[in-house]
C-alpha positions in Angstrom: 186.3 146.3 -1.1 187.5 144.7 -4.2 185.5 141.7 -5.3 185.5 138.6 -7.7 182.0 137.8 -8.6 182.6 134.4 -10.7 179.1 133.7 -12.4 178.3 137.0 -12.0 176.5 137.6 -15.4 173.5 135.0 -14.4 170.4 135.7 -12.8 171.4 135.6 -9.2 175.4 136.5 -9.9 174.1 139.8 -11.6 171.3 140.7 -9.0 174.1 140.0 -6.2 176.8 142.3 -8.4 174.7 144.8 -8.9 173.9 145.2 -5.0 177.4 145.0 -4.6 178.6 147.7 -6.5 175.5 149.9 -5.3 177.2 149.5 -2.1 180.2 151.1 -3.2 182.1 148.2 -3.6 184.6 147.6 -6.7 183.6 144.5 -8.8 184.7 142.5 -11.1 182.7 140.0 -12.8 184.3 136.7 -14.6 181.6 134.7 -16.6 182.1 132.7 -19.2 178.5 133.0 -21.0 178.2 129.9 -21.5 174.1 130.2 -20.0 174.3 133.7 -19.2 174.2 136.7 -20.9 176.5 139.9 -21.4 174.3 142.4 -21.1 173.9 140.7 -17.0 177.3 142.1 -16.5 175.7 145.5 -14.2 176.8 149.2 -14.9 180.3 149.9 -13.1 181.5 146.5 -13.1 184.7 145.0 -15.2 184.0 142.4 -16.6 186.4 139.4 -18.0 184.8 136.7 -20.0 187.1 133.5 -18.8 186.2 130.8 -17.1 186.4 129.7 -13.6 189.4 127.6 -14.9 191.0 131.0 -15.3 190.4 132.6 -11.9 194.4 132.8 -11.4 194.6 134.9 -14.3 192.8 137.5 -12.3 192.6 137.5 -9.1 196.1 139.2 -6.9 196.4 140.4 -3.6 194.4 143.5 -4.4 191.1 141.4 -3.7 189.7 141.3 -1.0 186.8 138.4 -1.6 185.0 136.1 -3.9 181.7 135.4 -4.4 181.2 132.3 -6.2 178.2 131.9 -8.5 179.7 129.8 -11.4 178.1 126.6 -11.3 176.1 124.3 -13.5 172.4 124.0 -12.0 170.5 121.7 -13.8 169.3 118.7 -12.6 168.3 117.0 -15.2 171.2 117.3 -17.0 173.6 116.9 -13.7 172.0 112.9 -14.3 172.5 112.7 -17.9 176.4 114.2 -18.0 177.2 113.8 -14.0 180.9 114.6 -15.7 180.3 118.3 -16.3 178.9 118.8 -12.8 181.8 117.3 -11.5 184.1 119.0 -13.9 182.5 122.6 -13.5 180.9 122.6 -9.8 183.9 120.7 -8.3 187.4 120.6 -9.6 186.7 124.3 -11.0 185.7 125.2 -7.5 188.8 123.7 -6.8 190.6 125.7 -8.9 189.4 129.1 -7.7 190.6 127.7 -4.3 194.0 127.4 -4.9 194.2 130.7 -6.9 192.6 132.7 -3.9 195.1 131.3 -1.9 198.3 131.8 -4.4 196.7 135.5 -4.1 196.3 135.5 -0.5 192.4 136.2 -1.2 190.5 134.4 2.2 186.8 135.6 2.3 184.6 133.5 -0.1 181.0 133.6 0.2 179.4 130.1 -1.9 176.5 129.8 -4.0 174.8 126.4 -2.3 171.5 124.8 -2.7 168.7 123.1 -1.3 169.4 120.0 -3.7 172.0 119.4 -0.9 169.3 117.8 0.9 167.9 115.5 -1.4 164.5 114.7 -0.4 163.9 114.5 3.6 161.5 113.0 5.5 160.6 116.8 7.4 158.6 119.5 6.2 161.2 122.3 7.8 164.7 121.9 6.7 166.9 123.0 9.1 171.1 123.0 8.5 170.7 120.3 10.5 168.7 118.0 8.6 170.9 115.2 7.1 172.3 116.4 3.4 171.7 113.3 1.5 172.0 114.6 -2.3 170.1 112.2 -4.8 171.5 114.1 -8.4 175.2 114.9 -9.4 173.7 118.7 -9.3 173.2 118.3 -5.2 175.9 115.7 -4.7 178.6 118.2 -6.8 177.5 121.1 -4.4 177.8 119.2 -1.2 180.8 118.1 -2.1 181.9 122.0 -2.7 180.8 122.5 1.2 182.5 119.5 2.7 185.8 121.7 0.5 185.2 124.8 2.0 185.1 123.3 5.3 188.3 121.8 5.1 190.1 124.9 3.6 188.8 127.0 6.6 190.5 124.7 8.8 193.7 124.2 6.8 194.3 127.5 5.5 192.3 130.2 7.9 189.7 130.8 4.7 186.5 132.7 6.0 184.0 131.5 4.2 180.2 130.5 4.1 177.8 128.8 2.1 174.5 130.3 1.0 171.4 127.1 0.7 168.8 128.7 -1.6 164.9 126.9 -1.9 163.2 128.6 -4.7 164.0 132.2 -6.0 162.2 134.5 -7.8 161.4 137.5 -8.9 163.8 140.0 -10.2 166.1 143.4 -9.5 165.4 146.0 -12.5 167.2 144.7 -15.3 167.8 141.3 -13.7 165.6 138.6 -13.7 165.8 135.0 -15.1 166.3 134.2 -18.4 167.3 130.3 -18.2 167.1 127.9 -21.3 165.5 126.0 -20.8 163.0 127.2 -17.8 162.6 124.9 -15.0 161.4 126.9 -12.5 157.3 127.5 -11.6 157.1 131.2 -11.6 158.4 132.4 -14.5 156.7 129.0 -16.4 153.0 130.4 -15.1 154.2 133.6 -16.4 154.9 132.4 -19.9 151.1 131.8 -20.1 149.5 135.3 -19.6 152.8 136.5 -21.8 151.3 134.1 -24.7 154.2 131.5 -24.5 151.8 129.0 -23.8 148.6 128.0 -23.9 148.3 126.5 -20.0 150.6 125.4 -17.2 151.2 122.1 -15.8 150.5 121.0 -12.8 151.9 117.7 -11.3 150.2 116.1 -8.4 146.8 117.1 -7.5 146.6 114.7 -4.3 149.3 115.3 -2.0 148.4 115.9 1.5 148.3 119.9 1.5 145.6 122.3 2.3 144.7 122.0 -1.8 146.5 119.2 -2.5 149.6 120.6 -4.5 153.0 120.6 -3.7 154.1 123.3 -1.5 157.2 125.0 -1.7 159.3 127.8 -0.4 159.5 130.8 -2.7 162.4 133.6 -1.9 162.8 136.5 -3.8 166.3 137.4 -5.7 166.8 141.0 -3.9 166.2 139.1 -0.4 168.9 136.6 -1.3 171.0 138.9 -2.5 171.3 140.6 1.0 172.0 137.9 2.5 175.3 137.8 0.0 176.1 141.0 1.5 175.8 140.1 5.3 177.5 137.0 4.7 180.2 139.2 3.4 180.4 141.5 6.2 181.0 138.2 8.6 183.6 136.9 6.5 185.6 140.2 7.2 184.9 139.9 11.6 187.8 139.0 13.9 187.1 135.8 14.7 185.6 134.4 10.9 189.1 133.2 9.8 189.1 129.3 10.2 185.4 128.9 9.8 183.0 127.6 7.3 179.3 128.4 8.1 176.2 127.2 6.4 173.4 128.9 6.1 169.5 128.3 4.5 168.0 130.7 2.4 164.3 130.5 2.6 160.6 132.6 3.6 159.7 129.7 6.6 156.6 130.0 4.9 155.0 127.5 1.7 153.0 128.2 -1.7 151.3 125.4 -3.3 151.3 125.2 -6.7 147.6 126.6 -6.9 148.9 129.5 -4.9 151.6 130.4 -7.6 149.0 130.4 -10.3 146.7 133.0 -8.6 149.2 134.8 -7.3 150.0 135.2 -11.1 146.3 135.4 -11.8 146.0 138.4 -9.4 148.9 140.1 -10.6 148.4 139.7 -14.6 145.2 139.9 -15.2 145.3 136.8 -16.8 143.1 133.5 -16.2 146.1 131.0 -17.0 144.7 127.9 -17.4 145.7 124.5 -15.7 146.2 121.2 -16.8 146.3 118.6 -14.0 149.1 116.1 -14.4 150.0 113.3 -12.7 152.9 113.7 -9.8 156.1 113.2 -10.9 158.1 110.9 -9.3 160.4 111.8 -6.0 158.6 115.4 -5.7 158.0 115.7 -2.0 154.4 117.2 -0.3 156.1 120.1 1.7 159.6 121.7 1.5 160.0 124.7 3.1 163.4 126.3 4.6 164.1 127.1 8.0 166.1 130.2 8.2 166.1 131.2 11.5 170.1 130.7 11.8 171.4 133.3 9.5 168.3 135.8 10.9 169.6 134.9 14.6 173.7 135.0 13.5 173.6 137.9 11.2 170.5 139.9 11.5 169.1 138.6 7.7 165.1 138.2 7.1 163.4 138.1 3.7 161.2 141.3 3.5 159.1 140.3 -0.2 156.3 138.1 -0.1 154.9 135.7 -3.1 152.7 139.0 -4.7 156.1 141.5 -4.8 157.7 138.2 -5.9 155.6 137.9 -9.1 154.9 141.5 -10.1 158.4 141.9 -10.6 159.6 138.8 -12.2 156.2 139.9 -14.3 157.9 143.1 -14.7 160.9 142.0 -15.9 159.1 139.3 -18.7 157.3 142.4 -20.0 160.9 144.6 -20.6 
Protein backbone atom coordinates (compact mmCIF):
# COMPACT_ATOMS: atom_id res chain seq x y z
CA UNK A 1 0.00 0.00 0.00
CA UNK A 2 0.71 3.59 -0.08
CA UNK A 3 0.93 5.28 3.28
CA UNK A 4 1.10 8.79 5.07
CA UNK A 5 2.96 8.48 8.23
CA UNK A 6 2.37 12.16 9.71
CA UNK A 7 4.91 12.34 12.78
CA UNK A 8 6.70 9.77 11.32
CA UNK A 9 10.29 11.14 12.13
CA UNK A 10 9.71 10.73 16.11
CA UNK A 11 10.43 7.91 18.20
CA UNK A 12 7.29 5.81 17.72
CA UNK A 13 6.40 7.40 14.04
CA UNK A 14 9.94 6.13 12.85
CA UNK A 15 9.92 2.71 14.61
CA UNK A 16 6.18 2.25 13.06
CA UNK A 17 7.67 3.60 9.35
CA UNK A 18 10.30 1.57 9.40
CA UNK A 19 8.16 -1.66 10.10
CA UNK A 20 6.01 -0.40 7.51
CA UNK A 21 8.20 -0.11 4.75
CA UNK A 22 9.93 -3.55 5.86
CA UNK A 23 6.71 -4.89 4.97
CA UNK A 24 6.91 -3.79 1.62
CA UNK A 25 4.78 -1.10 1.94
CA UNK A 26 5.41 2.50 0.12
CA UNK A 27 5.76 5.39 2.74
CA UNK A 28 5.85 8.63 3.01
CA UNK A 29 6.69 10.39 6.04
CA UNK A 30 5.52 14.26 6.67
CA UNK A 31 7.18 15.70 9.89
CA UNK A 32 7.80 18.93 10.56
CA UNK A 33 10.88 18.56 13.06
CA UNK A 34 9.81 20.59 15.17
CA UNK A 35 10.84 17.65 18.30
CA UNK A 36 12.00 15.12 16.03
CA UNK A 37 14.86 14.52 14.09
CA UNK A 38 15.73 14.01 10.28
CA UNK A 39 17.90 11.46 10.46
CA UNK A 40 14.29 9.37 12.01
CA UNK A 41 12.98 9.58 8.63
CA UNK A 42 13.94 5.36 7.85
CA UNK A 43 15.75 4.15 4.63
CA UNK A 44 13.19 3.89 1.66
CA UNK A 45 10.90 6.38 2.81
CA UNK A 46 10.08 9.98 1.12
CA UNK A 47 10.01 12.20 3.23
CA UNK A 48 8.25 15.93 3.15
CA UNK A 49 9.10 18.26 5.93
CA UNK A 50 5.52 20.18 6.25
CA UNK A 51 3.30 20.20 8.75
CA UNK A 52 0.15 18.44 9.55
CA UNK A 53 -1.45 21.86 8.42
CA UNK A 54 -0.17 20.81 5.00
CA UNK A 55 -1.46 17.20 4.69
CA UNK A 56 -3.67 18.36 1.51
CA UNK A 57 -0.61 19.35 -0.13
CA UNK A 58 0.24 15.66 -0.25
CA UNK A 59 -1.99 13.34 0.14
CA UNK A 60 -4.32 12.12 -3.48
CA UNK A 61 -6.17 9.30 -4.23
CA UNK A 62 -3.04 7.27 -4.65
CA UNK A 63 -3.06 6.59 -0.77
CA UNK A 64 -4.30 4.20 0.54
CA UNK A 65 -4.01 5.11 4.57
CA UNK A 66 -2.67 7.36 7.28
CA UNK A 67 -1.17 6.78 10.20
CA UNK A 68 -1.20 9.63 12.49
CA UNK A 69 1.67 10.26 14.82
CA UNK A 70 1.85 14.11 14.76
CA UNK A 71 0.96 15.31 18.10
CA UNK A 72 2.28 17.38 20.86
CA UNK A 73 2.84 14.95 24.02
CA UNK A 74 3.86 16.76 26.89
CA UNK A 75 1.99 17.21 29.76
CA UNK A 76 3.48 19.62 31.48
CA UNK A 77 3.48 21.86 28.92
CA UNK A 78 -0.24 20.74 27.45
CA UNK A 79 -1.12 22.84 31.21
CA UNK A 80 1.13 25.74 30.63
CA UNK A 81 0.07 26.45 26.67
CA UNK A 82 -3.32 24.20 26.64
CA UNK A 83 -3.49 26.50 23.09
CA UNK A 84 -0.92 24.50 21.27
CA UNK A 85 -2.40 21.21 22.18
CA UNK A 86 -5.50 22.33 20.96
CA UNK A 87 -4.03 23.90 18.02
CA UNK A 88 -1.69 20.96 17.03
CA UNK A 89 -3.56 17.70 18.48
CA UNK A 90 -7.00 18.89 17.49
CA UNK A 91 -7.78 21.34 14.75
CA UNK A 92 -4.61 19.89 12.84
CA UNK A 93 -6.15 16.49 13.26
CA UNK A 94 -8.93 18.15 11.90
CA UNK A 95 -7.24 19.18 9.09
CA UNK A 96 -5.76 15.84 7.96
CA UNK A 97 -9.43 14.79 8.16
CA UNK A 98 -10.81 16.77 5.65
CA UNK A 99 -7.76 16.36 3.33
CA UNK A 100 -8.12 12.41 3.53
CA UNK A 101 -11.47 12.84 2.60
CA UNK A 102 -10.98 15.63 -0.35
CA UNK A 103 -8.50 12.65 -1.48
CA UNK A 104 -10.85 9.94 -0.91
CA UNK A 105 -8.13 8.36 1.64
CA UNK A 106 -10.58 6.30 4.50
CA UNK A 107 -8.24 3.98 6.66
CA UNK A 108 -6.56 6.01 9.50
CA UNK A 109 -4.99 4.35 12.21
CA UNK A 110 -4.51 7.19 15.47
CA UNK A 111 -1.78 7.67 17.80
CA UNK A 112 -3.98 7.72 21.35
CA UNK A 113 -2.92 7.57 24.87
CA UNK A 114 -3.44 6.40 28.23
CA UNK A 115 -3.61 10.22 29.49
CA UNK A 116 -7.23 9.63 28.06
CA UNK A 117 -7.97 8.18 31.28
CA UNK A 118 -6.87 10.61 33.68
CA UNK A 119 -6.35 8.98 36.87
CA UNK A 120 -8.99 6.04 37.66
CA UNK A 121 -9.94 4.60 40.63
CA UNK A 122 -8.94 0.64 39.06
CA UNK A 123 -5.72 -0.91 38.82
CA UNK A 124 -6.58 -2.57 35.22
CA UNK A 125 -7.71 -0.14 32.59
CA UNK A 126 -9.92 -1.56 30.37
CA UNK A 127 -11.55 0.56 27.07
CA UNK A 128 -14.21 0.58 29.25
CA UNK A 129 -13.01 2.41 32.16
CA UNK A 130 -14.52 5.96 32.07
CA UNK A 131 -11.95 8.54 29.98
CA UNK A 132 -11.89 11.36 32.26
CA UNK A 133 -8.68 13.39 30.95
CA UNK A 134 -7.25 15.80 33.74
CA UNK A 135 -4.37 17.81 31.25
CA UNK A 136 -5.07 19.51 27.82
CA UNK A 137 -2.43 16.70 26.56
CA UNK A 138 -5.25 13.82 27.53
CA UNK A 139 -8.34 16.03 27.04
CA UNK A 140 -6.86 17.16 23.28
CA UNK A 141 -6.49 13.35 22.50
CA UNK A 142 -9.90 12.33 23.61
CA UNK A 143 -11.27 14.82 21.90
CA UNK A 144 -9.32 13.47 18.62
CA UNK A 145 -11.31 9.94 19.45
CA UNK A 146 -14.79 11.30 20.06
CA UNK A 147 -13.60 12.95 16.01
CA UNK A 148 -12.80 9.88 14.66
CA UNK A 149 -15.88 8.38 15.84
CA UNK A 150 -18.07 10.70 14.28
CA UNK A 151 -16.28 10.64 10.81
CA UNK A 152 -16.68 6.82 10.72
CA UNK A 153 -20.23 7.25 11.07
CA UNK A 154 -20.59 10.32 8.68
CA UNK A 155 -18.32 9.58 6.10
CA UNK A 156 -17.62 5.44 6.09
CA UNK A 157 -13.78 6.26 7.56
CA UNK A 158 -12.23 2.96 8.91
CA UNK A 159 -10.30 3.94 11.51
CA UNK A 160 -8.94 3.01 15.07
CA UNK A 161 -7.23 4.43 17.85
CA UNK A 162 -4.11 2.96 19.37
CA UNK A 163 -4.01 3.76 23.79
CA UNK A 164 -0.33 3.40 24.60
CA UNK A 165 0.81 3.07 28.70
CA UNK A 166 4.48 3.35 28.79
CA UNK A 167 6.89 2.49 25.83
CA UNK A 168 10.25 1.75 25.68
CA UNK A 169 12.95 0.42 24.30
CA UNK A 170 14.01 0.85 20.80
CA UNK A 171 14.14 -0.60 16.92
CA UNK A 172 17.92 -0.36 15.61
CA UNK A 173 18.38 3.10 14.92
CA UNK A 174 15.24 4.19 16.61
CA UNK A 175 14.90 4.92 20.07
CA UNK A 176 13.87 8.06 22.04
CA UNK A 177 15.58 11.01 21.94
CA UNK A 178 12.99 13.55 23.66
CA UNK A 179 13.96 17.03 25.05
CA UNK A 180 13.42 17.12 27.56
CA UNK A 181 13.15 13.35 28.92
CA UNK A 182 10.14 12.48 30.90
CA UNK A 183 10.04 9.10 30.74
CA UNK A 184 11.66 6.44 33.62
CA UNK A 185 13.66 4.29 31.42
CA UNK A 186 15.77 6.08 29.47
CA UNK A 187 16.10 8.73 32.83
CA UNK A 188 17.76 5.50 34.87
CA UNK A 189 19.73 5.02 31.81
CA UNK A 190 21.24 8.45 31.82
CA UNK A 191 22.89 7.39 35.12
CA UNK A 192 25.10 4.36 34.16
CA UNK A 193 25.75 6.55 30.74
CA UNK A 194 27.20 9.45 33.18
CA UNK A 195 24.36 11.94 32.57
CA UNK A 196 23.67 11.93 36.11
CA UNK A 197 24.84 11.29 39.16
CA UNK A 198 21.40 9.29 40.62
CA UNK A 199 17.73 8.86 39.75
CA UNK A 200 14.71 10.07 41.43
CA UNK A 201 12.39 8.29 42.88
CA UNK A 202 8.97 9.72 43.94
CA UNK A 203 6.91 7.93 46.53
CA UNK A 204 8.47 5.35 48.59
CA UNK A 205 5.05 4.38 50.48
CA UNK A 206 2.43 3.54 48.17
CA UNK A 207 0.68 0.32 48.74
CA UNK A 208 2.79 -1.95 46.24
CA UNK A 209 4.84 -5.09 46.90
CA UNK A 210 8.00 -2.39 47.52
CA UNK A 211 6.10 0.48 47.78
CA UNK A 212 6.79 2.27 44.39
CA UNK A 213 4.60 3.19 41.86
CA UNK A 214 3.87 0.49 39.44
CA UNK A 215 3.36 0.93 35.93
CA UNK A 216 2.93 -0.80 32.61
CA UNK A 217 6.02 -0.87 30.45
CA UNK A 218 5.49 -1.86 26.44
CA UNK A 219 8.14 -2.02 24.17
CA UNK A 220 8.25 0.24 20.86
CA UNK A 221 8.61 -2.96 18.28
CA UNK A 222 5.45 -4.52 20.21
CA UNK A 223 3.49 -1.33 19.56
CA UNK A 224 4.54 -0.95 16.38
CA UNK A 225 2.74 -4.31 15.36
CA UNK A 226 -0.03 -3.54 16.61
CA UNK A 227 0.05 -0.36 13.95
CA UNK A 228 0.30 -2.96 11.42
CA UNK A 229 -2.70 -5.16 12.54
CA UNK A 230 -4.69 -2.31 13.05
CA UNK A 231 -3.90 -1.56 9.51
CA UNK A 232 -4.83 -4.72 8.13
CA UNK A 233 -8.52 -4.35 9.89
CA UNK A 234 -8.93 -1.03 8.54
CA UNK A 235 -8.67 -2.59 4.96
CA UNK A 236 -11.65 -5.85 5.99
CA UNK A 237 -15.10 -5.71 4.53
CA UNK A 238 -16.97 -4.71 7.12
CA UNK A 239 -14.29 -1.82 8.83
CA UNK A 240 -15.87 1.04 6.87
CA UNK A 241 -18.17 3.03 9.32
CA UNK A 242 -16.30 2.11 12.42
CA UNK A 243 -14.07 3.57 14.92
CA UNK A 244 -12.39 1.03 17.35
CA UNK A 245 -10.36 1.72 20.38
CA UNK A 246 -7.89 -0.25 21.41
CA UNK A 247 -5.25 -0.36 24.73
CA UNK A 248 -1.71 -0.93 24.26
CA UNK A 249 -0.17 -2.43 27.24
CA UNK A 250 1.97 -5.81 28.88
CA UNK A 251 -1.23 -6.68 31.57
CA UNK A 252 1.61 -6.88 33.74
CA UNK A 253 3.35 -3.84 36.24
CA UNK A 254 7.09 -2.69 37.13
CA UNK A 255 7.60 -0.64 40.18
CA UNK A 256 9.88 1.95 40.05
CA UNK A 257 12.51 -0.25 42.01
CA UNK A 258 12.04 -2.83 39.34
CA UNK A 259 13.09 -0.32 36.43
CA UNK A 260 16.22 0.43 38.29
CA UNK A 261 17.45 -3.20 38.62
CA UNK A 262 16.28 -4.11 35.55
CA UNK A 263 18.80 -1.35 34.43
CA UNK A 264 21.22 -2.48 37.13
CA UNK A 265 21.24 -6.02 35.69
CA UNK A 266 21.48 -5.01 32.29
CA UNK A 267 24.37 -2.13 32.65
CA UNK A 268 26.40 -3.13 34.94
CA UNK A 269 25.95 -0.14 36.70
CA UNK A 270 24.83 0.41 40.48
CA UNK A 271 22.72 3.67 39.67
CA UNK A 272 22.00 5.15 42.68
CA UNK A 273 18.60 6.28 44.19
CA UNK A 274 17.47 9.27 45.83
CA UNK A 275 14.07 8.76 47.56
CA UNK A 276 11.70 11.72 46.95
CA UNK A 277 8.56 12.55 48.09
CA UNK A 278 5.38 11.41 45.76
CA UNK A 279 4.35 13.82 43.54
CA UNK A 280 1.07 14.84 43.56
CA UNK A 281 -1.96 12.93 41.46
CA UNK A 282 0.58 9.95 40.59
CA UNK A 283 -1.60 6.83 41.12
CA UNK A 284 -0.25 3.32 43.05
CA UNK A 285 -0.96 0.89 40.08
CA UNK A 286 -1.74 1.55 36.35
CA UNK A 287 -1.52 -1.19 34.27
CA UNK A 288 -3.37 -1.72 30.72
CA UNK A 289 -5.68 -4.35 29.90
CA UNK A 290 -5.20 -5.46 26.46
CA UNK A 291 -7.02 -8.35 26.09
CA UNK A 292 -9.43 -6.62 23.31
CA UNK A 293 -7.05 -5.96 20.51
CA UNK A 294 -5.26 -9.67 21.45
CA UNK A 295 -8.96 -11.21 21.22
CA UNK A 296 -10.13 -8.90 17.88
CA UNK A 297 -6.98 -9.00 16.06
CA UNK A 298 -4.66 -11.57 17.17
CA UNK A 299 -1.94 -8.79 18.78
CA UNK A 300 0.17 -9.75 22.16
CA UNK A 301 3.42 -7.98 23.28
CA UNK A 302 6.21 -10.55 22.94
CA UNK A 303 9.33 -8.27 24.97
CA UNK A 304 9.48 -8.25 28.47
CA UNK A 305 11.05 -5.31 30.92
CA UNK A 306 14.95 -6.97 30.39
CA UNK A 307 14.68 -6.93 26.20
CA UNK A 308 12.98 -3.59 26.91
CA UNK A 309 16.08 -2.03 28.53
CA UNK A 310 18.96 -3.71 26.75
CA UNK A 311 17.90 -2.14 23.71
CA UNK A 312 16.87 1.24 24.67
CA UNK A 313 20.53 0.66 26.49
CA UNK A 314 21.60 -0.17 23.14
CA UNK A 315 20.47 2.59 21.41
CA UNK A 316 21.91 5.38 24.32
CA UNK A 317 25.26 3.70 23.70
CA UNK A 318 25.13 4.34 19.46
Amino acid sequence: MKLLVTGGAGYIGSVVASQLVAAGHEVVVLDNLLTSHEDGVPDGARFVRASIDDAADVLDASFDAVLHFAARSLVGQSVAEPQLYWWNNVVGTLRLLDAMRAAGVRRLVFSSTAATYGQPDVAVITEDTPAVPINPYGQSKLAVDHALAGAARAHGLAAVSLRYFNVGGALGRHGERHDPETHLIPNVLMVPAGRRAAVDVFGTDYPTPDGTAVRDYLHVEDLGRAHLLALDWTGTDDAAGQHRIYNLGSGTGYSVREVVEAVRRVTGHPVPTTDRERRAGDPPVLVASAERIAADLGWRPEHGLEQIVEDAWTFLQR
